[in-house]
C-alpha distance (Angstrom), angle and dihedral (degrees) to the residues before:
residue distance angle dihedral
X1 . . .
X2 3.69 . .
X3 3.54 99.8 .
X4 3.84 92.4 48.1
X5 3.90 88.8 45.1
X6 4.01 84.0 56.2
X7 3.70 85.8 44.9
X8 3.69 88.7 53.0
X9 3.53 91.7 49.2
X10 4.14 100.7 51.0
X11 4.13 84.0 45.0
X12 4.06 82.1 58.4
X13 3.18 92.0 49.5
X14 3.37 99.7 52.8
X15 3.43 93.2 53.8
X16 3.24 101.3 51.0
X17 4.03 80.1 58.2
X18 3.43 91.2 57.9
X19 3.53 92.2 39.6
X20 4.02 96.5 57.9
X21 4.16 86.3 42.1
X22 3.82 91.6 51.4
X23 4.23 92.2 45.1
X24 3.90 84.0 42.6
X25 3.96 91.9 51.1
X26 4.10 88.4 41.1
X27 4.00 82.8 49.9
X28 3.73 94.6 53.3
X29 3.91 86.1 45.0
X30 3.22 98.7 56.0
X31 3.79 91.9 48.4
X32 3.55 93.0 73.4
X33 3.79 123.5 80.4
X34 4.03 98.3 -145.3
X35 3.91 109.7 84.2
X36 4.18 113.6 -90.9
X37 3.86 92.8 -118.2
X38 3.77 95.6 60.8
X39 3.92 99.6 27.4
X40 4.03 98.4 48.7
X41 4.03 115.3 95.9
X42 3.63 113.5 -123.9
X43 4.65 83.6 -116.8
X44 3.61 80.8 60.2
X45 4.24 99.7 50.7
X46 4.07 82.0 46.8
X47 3.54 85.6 49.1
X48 3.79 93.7 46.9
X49 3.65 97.1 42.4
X50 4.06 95.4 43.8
X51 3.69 79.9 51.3
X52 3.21 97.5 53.9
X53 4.09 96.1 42.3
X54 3.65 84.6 53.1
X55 3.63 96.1 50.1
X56 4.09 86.1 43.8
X57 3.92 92.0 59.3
X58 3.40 95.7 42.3
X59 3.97 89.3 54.7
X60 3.74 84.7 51.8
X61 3.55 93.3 48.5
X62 3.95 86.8 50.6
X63 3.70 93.1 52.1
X64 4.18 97.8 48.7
X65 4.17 83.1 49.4
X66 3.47 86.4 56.0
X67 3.58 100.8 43.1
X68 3.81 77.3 44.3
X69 3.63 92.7 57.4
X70 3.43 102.1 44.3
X71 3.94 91.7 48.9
X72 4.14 82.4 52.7
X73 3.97 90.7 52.1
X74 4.14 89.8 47.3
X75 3.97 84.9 53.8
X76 3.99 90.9 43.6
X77 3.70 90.5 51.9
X78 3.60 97.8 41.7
X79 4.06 84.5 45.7
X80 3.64 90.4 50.3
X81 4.18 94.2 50.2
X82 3.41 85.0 47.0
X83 4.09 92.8 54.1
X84 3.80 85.2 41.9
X85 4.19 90.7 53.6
X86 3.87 92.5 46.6
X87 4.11 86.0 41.6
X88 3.94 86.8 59.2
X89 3.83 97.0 30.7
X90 3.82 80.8 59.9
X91 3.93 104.3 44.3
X92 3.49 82.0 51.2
X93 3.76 96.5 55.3
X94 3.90 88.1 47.0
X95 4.26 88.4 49.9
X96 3.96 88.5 46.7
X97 4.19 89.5 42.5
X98 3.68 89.2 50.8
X99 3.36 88.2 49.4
X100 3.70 101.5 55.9
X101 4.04 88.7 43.6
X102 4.15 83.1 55.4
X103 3.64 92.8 44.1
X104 4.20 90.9 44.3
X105 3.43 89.1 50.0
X106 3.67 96.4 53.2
X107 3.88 93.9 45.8
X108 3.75 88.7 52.2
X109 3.82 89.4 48.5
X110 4.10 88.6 51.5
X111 3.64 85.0 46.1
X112 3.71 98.0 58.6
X113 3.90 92.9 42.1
X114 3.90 87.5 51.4
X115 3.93 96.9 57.2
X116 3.92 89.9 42.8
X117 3.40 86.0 55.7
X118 3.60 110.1 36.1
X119 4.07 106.3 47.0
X120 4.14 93.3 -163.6
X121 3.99 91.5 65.6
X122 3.53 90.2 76.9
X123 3.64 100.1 56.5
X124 3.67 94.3 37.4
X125 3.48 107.4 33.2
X126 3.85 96.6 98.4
X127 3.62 93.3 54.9
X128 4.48 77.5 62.3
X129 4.13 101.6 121.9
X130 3.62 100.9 4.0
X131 4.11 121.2 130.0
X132 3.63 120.9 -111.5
X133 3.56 92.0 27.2
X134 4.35 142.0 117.3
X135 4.08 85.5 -117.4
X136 4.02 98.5 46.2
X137 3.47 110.4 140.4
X138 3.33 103.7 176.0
X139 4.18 114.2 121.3
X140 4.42 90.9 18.5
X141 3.29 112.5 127.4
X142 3.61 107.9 -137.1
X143 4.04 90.7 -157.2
X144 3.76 86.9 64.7
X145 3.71 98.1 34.0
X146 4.27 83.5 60.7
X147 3.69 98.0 42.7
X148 3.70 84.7 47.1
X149 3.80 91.2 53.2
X150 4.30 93.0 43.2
X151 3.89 81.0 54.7
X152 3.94 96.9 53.2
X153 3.67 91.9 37.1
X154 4.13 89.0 56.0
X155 3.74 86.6 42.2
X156 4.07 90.6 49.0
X157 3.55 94.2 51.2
X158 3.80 98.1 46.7
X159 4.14 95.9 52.4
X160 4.01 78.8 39.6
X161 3.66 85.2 67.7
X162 4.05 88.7 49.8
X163 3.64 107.5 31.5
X164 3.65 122.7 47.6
X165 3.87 112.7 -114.1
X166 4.00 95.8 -152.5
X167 3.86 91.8 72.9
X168 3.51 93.2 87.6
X169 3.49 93.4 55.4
X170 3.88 91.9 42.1
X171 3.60 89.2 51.0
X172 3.62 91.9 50.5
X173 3.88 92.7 49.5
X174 4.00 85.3 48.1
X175 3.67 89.8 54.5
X176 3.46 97.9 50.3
X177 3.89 98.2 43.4
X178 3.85 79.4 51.0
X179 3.88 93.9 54.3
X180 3.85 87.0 44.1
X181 3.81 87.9 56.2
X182 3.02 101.4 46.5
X183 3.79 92.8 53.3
X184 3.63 87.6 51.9
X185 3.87 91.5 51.4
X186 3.93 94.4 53.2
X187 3.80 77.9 41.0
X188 4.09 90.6 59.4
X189 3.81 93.4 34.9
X190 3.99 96.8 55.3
X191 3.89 83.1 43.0
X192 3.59 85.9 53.7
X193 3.43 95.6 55.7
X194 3.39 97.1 53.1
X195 3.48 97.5 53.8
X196 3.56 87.8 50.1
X197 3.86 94.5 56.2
X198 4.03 85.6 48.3
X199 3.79 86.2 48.1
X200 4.06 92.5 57.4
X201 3.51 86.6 33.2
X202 4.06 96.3 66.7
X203 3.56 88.1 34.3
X204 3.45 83.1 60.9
X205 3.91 94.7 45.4
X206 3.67 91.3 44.3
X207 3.91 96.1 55.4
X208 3.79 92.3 41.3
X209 4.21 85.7 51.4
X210 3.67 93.5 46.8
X211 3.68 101.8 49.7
X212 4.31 88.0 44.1
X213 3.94 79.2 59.8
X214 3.89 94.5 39.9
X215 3.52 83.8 57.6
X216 3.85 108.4 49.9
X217 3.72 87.2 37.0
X218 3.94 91.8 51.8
X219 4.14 84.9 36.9
């Protein structure tokens, strides 16, 4: 585009030459009182009409640099709306990229919490995916697993409302104070037995002892 613009700009140039010469030849013309057609020299009418050819072609020229330059500027602006496409096509690949870094990190971050709070991830987490096992997920629809979920977690939080949530836990507690006491009681009874058996034992001892005396003394 420059160099046609400084194309553009010479061809002006030149025609304004020719111009000036043509004005200055009309001038000269006019000066004279006889009419132009029978007072101009034939070198002059060459002159006049080479002139004119010239300043012809150099109007032409200036019209196909135009034409030139305003196919150029079409390109530039469809150039530049292309540049401003791919400009937006890639902001929004860096919004969507950030994104997915956001959204990894948060997944790894539910990840971690999961396995600190769920002890039998970490001894079955490699069997996650695989065919043939508990944790396949090949074939579950993910769509339905969540809606699913949404649906138990409505469900959840309406009997939450009507049953109280702790008794698990209380029942858990229960059961293992029972377990505990019942250990203790097969604790107490074995004890008991023992002391029983010592019990019969010194009974034993002590009847044995007092008829050795009962003897000497009645000896």
């Amino acid at each position: 585009m420059t160099s046609a613009q400084e194309q553009v700009d010479e061809a002006s140039a030149v025609m304004d030459a020719i111009v000036k010469e043509v004005e200055s030849l009309e001038r000269d013309h006019t000066k004279q009182k006889v009419p132009i057609p029978f007072r101009i020299r034939s070198d002059q009418q060459d002159l006049h009409a080479s002139l004119t050819a010239e300043m012809d072609r150099e109007r032409a020229r200036i019209t196909d640099f135009d034409d030139e330059l305003q196919s150029l500027d079409t390109i530039l602006r469809s150039k530049n709306t292309v540049c401003s496409e791919g400009h937006l096509a890639l902001q929004k690949l860096r919004h969507e990229v950030e994104k997915y870094n956001k959204e990894e990190q948060s997944s790894q971050a539910s990840v971690t919490q999961l396995e600190a709070e769920y002890d039998w991830i970490a001894d079955s987490k490699d069997d996650f995916g695989k065919r043939g096992t508990p944790y396949d997920f090949h074939g579950q629809n993910m769509s339905e697993l969540k809606a699913a979920l949404r649906q138990l977690s409505e469900r959840f939080a309406s009997m939450k409302r009507k049953v109280n949530p702790k008794v698990m836990g209380m029942i858990d507690s229960v059961e293992k104070k029972e377990t505990a006491l019942k250990n203790m009681v097969r604790t107490v009874v074995k004890d008991k037995a023992k002391i029983e058996e010592t019990i019969v034992s010194l009974d034993e001892y002590k009847k044995e002892a007092l008829h050795r005396t009962w003897e000497k003394v009645n000896g």
